[in-house]
C-alpha positions in Angstrom: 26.4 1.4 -27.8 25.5 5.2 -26.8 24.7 7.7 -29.0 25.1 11.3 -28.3 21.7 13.3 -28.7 21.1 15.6 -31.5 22.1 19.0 -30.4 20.5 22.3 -31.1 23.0 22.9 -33.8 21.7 19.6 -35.7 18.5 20.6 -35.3 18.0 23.9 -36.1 21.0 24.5 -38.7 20.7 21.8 -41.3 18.3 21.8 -44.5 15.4 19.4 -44.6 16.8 16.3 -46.5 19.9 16.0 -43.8 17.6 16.9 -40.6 15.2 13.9 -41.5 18.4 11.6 -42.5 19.6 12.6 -38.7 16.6 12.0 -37.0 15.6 8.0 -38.8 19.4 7.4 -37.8 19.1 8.6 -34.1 15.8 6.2 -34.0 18.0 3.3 -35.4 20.2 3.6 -33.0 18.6 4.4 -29.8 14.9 3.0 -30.8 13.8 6.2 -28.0 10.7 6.9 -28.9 10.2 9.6 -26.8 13.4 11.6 -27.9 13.0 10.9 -31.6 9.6 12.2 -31.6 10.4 15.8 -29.7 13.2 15.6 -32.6 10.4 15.8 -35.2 8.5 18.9 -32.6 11.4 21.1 -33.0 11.6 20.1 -37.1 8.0 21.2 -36.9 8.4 24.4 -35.0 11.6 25.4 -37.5 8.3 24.6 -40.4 6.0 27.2 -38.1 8.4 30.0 -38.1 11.0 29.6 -40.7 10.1 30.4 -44.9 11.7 26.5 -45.1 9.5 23.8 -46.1 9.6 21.1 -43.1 5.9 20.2 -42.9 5.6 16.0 -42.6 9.3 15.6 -41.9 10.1 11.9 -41.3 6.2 10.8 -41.7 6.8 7.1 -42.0 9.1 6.9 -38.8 5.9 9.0 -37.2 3.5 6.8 -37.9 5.4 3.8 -36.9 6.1 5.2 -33.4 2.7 5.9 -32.7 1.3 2.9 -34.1 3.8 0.3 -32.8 5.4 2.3 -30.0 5.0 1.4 -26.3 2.6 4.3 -24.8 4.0 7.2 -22.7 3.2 10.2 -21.4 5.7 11.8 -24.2 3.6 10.7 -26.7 0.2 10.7 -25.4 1.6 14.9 -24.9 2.6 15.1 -28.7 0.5 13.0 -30.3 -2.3 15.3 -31.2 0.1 17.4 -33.0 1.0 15.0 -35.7 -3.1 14.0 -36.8 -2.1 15.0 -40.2 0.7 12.7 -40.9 -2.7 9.7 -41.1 -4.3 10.1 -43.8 -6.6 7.4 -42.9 -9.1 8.3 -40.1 -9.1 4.4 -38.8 -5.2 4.5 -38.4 -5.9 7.4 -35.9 -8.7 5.9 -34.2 -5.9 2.8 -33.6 -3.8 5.6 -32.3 -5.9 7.2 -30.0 -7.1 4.1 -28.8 -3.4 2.8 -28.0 -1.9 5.8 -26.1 -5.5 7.6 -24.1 -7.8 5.0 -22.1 -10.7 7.2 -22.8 -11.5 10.1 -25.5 -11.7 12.5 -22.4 -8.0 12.0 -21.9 -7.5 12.3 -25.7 -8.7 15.7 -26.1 -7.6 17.3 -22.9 -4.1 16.7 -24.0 -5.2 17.8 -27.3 -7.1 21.0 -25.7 -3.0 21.9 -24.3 -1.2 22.0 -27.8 -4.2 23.1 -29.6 -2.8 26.9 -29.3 0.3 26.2 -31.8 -1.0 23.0 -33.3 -2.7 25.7 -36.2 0.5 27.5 -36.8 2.5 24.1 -37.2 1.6 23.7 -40.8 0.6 27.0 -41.7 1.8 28.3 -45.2 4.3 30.9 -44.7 5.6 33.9 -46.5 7.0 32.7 -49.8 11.2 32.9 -50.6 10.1 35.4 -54.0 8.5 38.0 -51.7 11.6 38.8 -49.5 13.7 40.1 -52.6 16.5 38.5 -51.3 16.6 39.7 -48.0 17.1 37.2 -45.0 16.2 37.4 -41.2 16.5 35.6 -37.9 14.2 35.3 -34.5 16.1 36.1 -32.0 14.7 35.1 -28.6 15.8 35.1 -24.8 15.2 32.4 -22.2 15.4 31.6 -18.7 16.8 28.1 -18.2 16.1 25.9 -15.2 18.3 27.6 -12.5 17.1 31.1 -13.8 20.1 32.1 -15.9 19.3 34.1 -19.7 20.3 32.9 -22.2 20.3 33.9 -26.4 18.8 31.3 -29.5 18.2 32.5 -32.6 16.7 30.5 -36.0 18.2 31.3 -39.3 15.9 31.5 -42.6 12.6 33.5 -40.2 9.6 34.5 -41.4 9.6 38.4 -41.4 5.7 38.4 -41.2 5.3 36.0 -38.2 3.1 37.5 -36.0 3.7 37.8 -32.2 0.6 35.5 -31.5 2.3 32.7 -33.8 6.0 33.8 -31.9 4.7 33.2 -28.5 2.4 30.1 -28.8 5.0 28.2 -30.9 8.2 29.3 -28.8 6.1 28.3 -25.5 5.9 24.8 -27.5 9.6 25.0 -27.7 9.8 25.3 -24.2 8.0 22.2 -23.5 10.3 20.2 -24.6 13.0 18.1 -22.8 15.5 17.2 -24.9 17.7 20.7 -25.0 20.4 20.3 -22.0 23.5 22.3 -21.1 25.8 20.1 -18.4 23.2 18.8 -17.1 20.6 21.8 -17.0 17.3 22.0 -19.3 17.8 25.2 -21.8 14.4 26.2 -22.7 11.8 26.8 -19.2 10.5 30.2 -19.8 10.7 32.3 -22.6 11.6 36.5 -22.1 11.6 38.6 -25.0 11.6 37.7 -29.2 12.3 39.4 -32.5 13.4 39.4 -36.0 15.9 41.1 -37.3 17.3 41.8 -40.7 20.9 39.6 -41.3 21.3 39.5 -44.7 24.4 39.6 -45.7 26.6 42.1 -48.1 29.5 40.0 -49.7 32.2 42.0 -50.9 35.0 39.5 -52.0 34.4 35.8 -52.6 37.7 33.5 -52.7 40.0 36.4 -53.1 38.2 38.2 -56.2 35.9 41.8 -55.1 32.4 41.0 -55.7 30.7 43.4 -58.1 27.9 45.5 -56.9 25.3 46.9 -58.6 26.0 50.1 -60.3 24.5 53.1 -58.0 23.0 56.4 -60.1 25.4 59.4 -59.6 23.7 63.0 -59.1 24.7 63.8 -62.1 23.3 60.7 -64.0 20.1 62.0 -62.4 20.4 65.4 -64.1 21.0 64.6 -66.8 18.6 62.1 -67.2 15.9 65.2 -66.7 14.4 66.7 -69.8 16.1 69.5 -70.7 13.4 71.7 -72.0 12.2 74.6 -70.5 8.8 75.5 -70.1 9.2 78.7 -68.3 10.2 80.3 -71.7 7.3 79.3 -73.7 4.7 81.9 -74.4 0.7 81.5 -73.6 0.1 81.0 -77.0 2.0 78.3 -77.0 1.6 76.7 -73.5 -2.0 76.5 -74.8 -1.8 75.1 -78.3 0.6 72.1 -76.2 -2.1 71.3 -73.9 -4.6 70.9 -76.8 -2.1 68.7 -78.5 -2.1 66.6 -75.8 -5.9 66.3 -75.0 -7.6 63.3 -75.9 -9.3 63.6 -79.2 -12.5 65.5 -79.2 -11.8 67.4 -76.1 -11.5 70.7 -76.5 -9.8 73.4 -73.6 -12.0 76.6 -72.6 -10.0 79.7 -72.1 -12.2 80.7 -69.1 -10.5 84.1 -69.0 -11.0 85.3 -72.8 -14.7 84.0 -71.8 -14.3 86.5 -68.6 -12.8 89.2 -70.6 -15.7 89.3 -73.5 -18.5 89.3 -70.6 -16.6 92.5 -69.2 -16.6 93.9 -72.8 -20.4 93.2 -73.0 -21.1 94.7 -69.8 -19.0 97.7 -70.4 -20.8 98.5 -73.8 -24.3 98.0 -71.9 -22.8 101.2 -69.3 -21.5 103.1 -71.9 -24.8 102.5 -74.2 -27.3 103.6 -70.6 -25.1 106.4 -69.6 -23.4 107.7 -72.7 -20.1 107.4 -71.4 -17.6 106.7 -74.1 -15.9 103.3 -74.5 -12.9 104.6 -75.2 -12.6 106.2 -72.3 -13.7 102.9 -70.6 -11.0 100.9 -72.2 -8.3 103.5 -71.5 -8.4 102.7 -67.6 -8.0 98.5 -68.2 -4.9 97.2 -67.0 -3.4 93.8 -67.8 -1.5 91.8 -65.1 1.3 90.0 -66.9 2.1 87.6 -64.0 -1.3 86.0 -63.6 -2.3 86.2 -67.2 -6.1 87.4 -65.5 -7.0 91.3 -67.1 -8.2 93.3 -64.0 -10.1 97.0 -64.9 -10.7 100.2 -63.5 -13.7 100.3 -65.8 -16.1 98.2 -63.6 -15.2 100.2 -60.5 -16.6 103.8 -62.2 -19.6 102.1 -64.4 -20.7 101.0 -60.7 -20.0 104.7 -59.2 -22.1 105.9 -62.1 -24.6 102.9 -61.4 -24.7 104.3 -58.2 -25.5 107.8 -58.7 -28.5 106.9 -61.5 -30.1 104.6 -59.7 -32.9 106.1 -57.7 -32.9 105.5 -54.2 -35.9 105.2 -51.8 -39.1 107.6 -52.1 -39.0 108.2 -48.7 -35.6 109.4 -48.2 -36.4 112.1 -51.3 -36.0 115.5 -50.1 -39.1 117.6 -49.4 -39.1 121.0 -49.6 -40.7 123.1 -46.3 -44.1 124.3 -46.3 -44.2 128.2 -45.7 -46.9 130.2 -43.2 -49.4 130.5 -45.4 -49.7 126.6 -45.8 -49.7 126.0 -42.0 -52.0 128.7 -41.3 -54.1 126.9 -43.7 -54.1 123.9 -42.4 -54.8 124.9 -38.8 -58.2 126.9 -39.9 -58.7 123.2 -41.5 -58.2 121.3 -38.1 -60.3 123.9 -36.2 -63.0 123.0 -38.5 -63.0 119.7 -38.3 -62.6 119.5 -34.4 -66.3 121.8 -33.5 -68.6 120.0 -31.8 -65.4 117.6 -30.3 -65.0 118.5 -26.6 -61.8 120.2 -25.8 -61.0 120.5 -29.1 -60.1 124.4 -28.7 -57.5 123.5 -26.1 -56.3 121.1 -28.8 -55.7 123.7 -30.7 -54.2 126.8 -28.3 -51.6 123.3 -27.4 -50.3 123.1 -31.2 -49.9 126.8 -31.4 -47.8 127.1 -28.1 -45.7 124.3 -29.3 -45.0 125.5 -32.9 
């Protein structure tokens, strides 16, 4: 008796428990080896890139294909990727022994799988870190004739990466057991993503599903505090702030601090230059915006500053010397030039000049 192949539906659909009930019974019946064990490949690639758990799917019925199994080139292909369903490292040996005449031929078929045979049983992202949100690979392939056409795989791993996507999809595409009339589905793989699908129920067997309750803008409002800072004095901004320092720490006012070294300095001006304080303090102004106390005071103590500090020797005014003085101080030149050769000419040269 014929029995129909599992189809992609039966494959890729169905939770673990049913898939590996589906593929021992397809075994039973048809006892085709190399069908049964591309069924566990595709159960491996849904492990790969779905949050599912299908790792060692159907282990016993592995084990006894590859150790009882007449060798072909189907399983000599796949055979590398299922070393972890032996725990025994003799029971492999046996294996690679049965299917590859020499270990040269063993790992050259395992050198062609080895690009997806890590992501096979690699951990993915656990159920709790979606937060209930589901998503699906979609992918595109070209079949044997060259026509496109869509698969996607329900339950994905949002964080698959596009390394893991590609080597474990060109696994897919490997295999020979997906047929439409006639004509082998997956050749050459075109493009891949996930998408987000989960689903929004609204009414479940006639009655409205509830949703979760959504925060109005009013809610929000008046969820705010409703005191007002804007009204509260500096007196009292500041005595809040020190009730809410840590114990021990104290706040500085840095601009009473600033306001008793302009005092200081003021006093010291007025002190030096006898210019009353009063008079001084008359010209501060306070700015009530910025809480800072600018004055008019600093800007005259430095005018006054300016005017009582000496300035530089040389640039001291000198009053002229009259004739008398320069007379005198030519007869004193003439003096000291006798004796000196053309030392009246000297002479006869400052007078014409002057």
């Amino acid at each position: 008796m014929l029995t129909r192949p599992l189809s992609q539906l039966q494959l890729f659909v169905p939770k673990r428990e049913r898939l590996e009930k589906a593929i021992m019974k397809a075994y039973t019946d048809s006892q085709d080896a190399d069908t049964v064990i591309q069924y566990v490949v595709a159960a491996l690639i849904r492990n790969a890139l779905c949050i599912s758990d299908f790792s060692l799917i159907c282990q016993e019925l592995v084990r006894e294909i590859l150790l009882v199994a007449e060798p072909t080139d189907v399983l000599r292909k796949f055979a590398p990727l299922f070393r972890d369903f032996f725990d025994s490292g003799k029971e492999w040996e046996q294996v690679t022994k049965r299917l590859y005449k020499k270990t040269k031929e063993y790992h050259r078929y395992n050198n062609r799988v080895s690009d997806c045979k890590k992501y096979l049983f690699a951990k993915t992202t656990p159920i709790e870190e979606l937060n209930g949100q589901q998503y699906k690979l979609v992918s595109t392939f070209e079949d044997a004739i060259g026509k496109i056409h869509t698969w996607s795989l329900r339950d994905a791993d949002k964080n698959a990466s596009a390394m893991k996507i590609d080597a474990v999809l060109e696994l897919l595409s490997s295999l020979t057991i997906f047929e439409k009339e006639g004509v082998r589905r997956f050749v050459k793989l075109e493009n891949s993503e996930i998408d987000n699908c989960t689903r929004h129920i609204k009414i479940r067997k006639g009655e409205i599903v509830e949703e979760p309750a959504q925060i109005s803008a009013n809610q929000t409002e008046a969820a705010k505090p409703s005191f007002d800072f804007s009204t509260m004095s500096e007196e009292e901004r500041l005595q809040l702030v020190n009730q809410l320092l840590p114990e021990g720490v104290v706040l500085a006012d840095t601009r009473r601090e600033a306001v008793r070294n302009e005092e200081t300095k003021e006093r010291s001006i007025s002190e030096e230059f006898g210019v009353p304080e009063k008079s001084i303090a008359s010209t501060q102004e306070i700015e009530t915006d910025s809480g800072a106390i600018t004055t008019l005071a600093k800007e005259a103590a430095e005018a006054i500053a300016a005017k009582a500090k000496p300035g530089n020797p040389q640039s001291i005014y000198k009053k002229p010397k009259s004739d008398k003085q320069k007379e005198h101080k030519d007869e004193l030149l003439r003096e000291a030039n006798k004796g000196k050769p053309n030392g009246n000419k000297k002479d006869r040269k400052r007078k014409r000049r002057k």
